[in-house]
N, C-alpha and C positions, 0 to 999 in steps of 0.2 A: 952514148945512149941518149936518145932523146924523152924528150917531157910523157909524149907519148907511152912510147918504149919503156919508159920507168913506172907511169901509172900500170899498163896492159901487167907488166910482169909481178908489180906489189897486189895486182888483183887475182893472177894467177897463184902468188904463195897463200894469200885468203883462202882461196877454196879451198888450197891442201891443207890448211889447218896454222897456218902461220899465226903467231902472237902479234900484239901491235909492238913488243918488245923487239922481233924479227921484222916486222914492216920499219920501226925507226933506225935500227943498224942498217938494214941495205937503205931508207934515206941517209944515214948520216956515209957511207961508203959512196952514195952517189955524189953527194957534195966532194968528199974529200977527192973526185976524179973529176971535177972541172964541172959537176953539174950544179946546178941552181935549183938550192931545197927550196926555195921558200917557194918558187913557180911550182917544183914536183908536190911539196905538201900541199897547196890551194888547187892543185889541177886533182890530187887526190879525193880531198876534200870536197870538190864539187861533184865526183865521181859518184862519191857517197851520200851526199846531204848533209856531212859533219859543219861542225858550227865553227866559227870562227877563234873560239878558246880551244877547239880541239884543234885545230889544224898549228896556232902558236904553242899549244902543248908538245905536239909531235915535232917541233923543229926547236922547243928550247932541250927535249931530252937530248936531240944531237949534240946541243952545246953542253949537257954536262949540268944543264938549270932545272930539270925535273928529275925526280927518282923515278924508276920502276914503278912503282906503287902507284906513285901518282899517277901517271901516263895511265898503266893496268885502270884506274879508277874513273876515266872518263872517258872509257872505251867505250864504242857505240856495241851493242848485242852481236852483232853479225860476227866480231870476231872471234872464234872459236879461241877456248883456251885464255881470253884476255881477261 
């Protein structure tokens, strides 16, 4: 899957109501298949307008460095449920 590919599709679980909880498991599932989170988090990231602590947020919860909560806490409005 490309950078593309991975933004188009975390965009399309957005509308259906996806958590940023569900947007950082399929990034951390795209890393663990040979993709490149940091490029898919910042190509996200710019999609959005998210800021630079959001975008290292959503790639250290992949590592297991943020909790839930935290993440859930500096969730931009748009994401339903977050």
């Amino acid at each position: 899957m490309s950078i593309d590919d991975w933004v188009a599709e975390a965009g399309r679980m957005q509308r259906e109501g996806a958590s940023i909880i569900d947007i950082a498991a399929f990034l951390r599932a795209f890393g663990e298949n040979g993709g490149r989170k940091i490029n898919a988090a910042s190509a996200l990231g710019k999609e959005y307008g998210w800021s630079v602590k959001m975008k290292l947020e959503l790639l250290s919860w992949t590592e297991g460095g943020t909790t839930d909560q935290e993440l859930i806490s500096l969730v931009p409005s748009w994401f339903p449920g977050g």
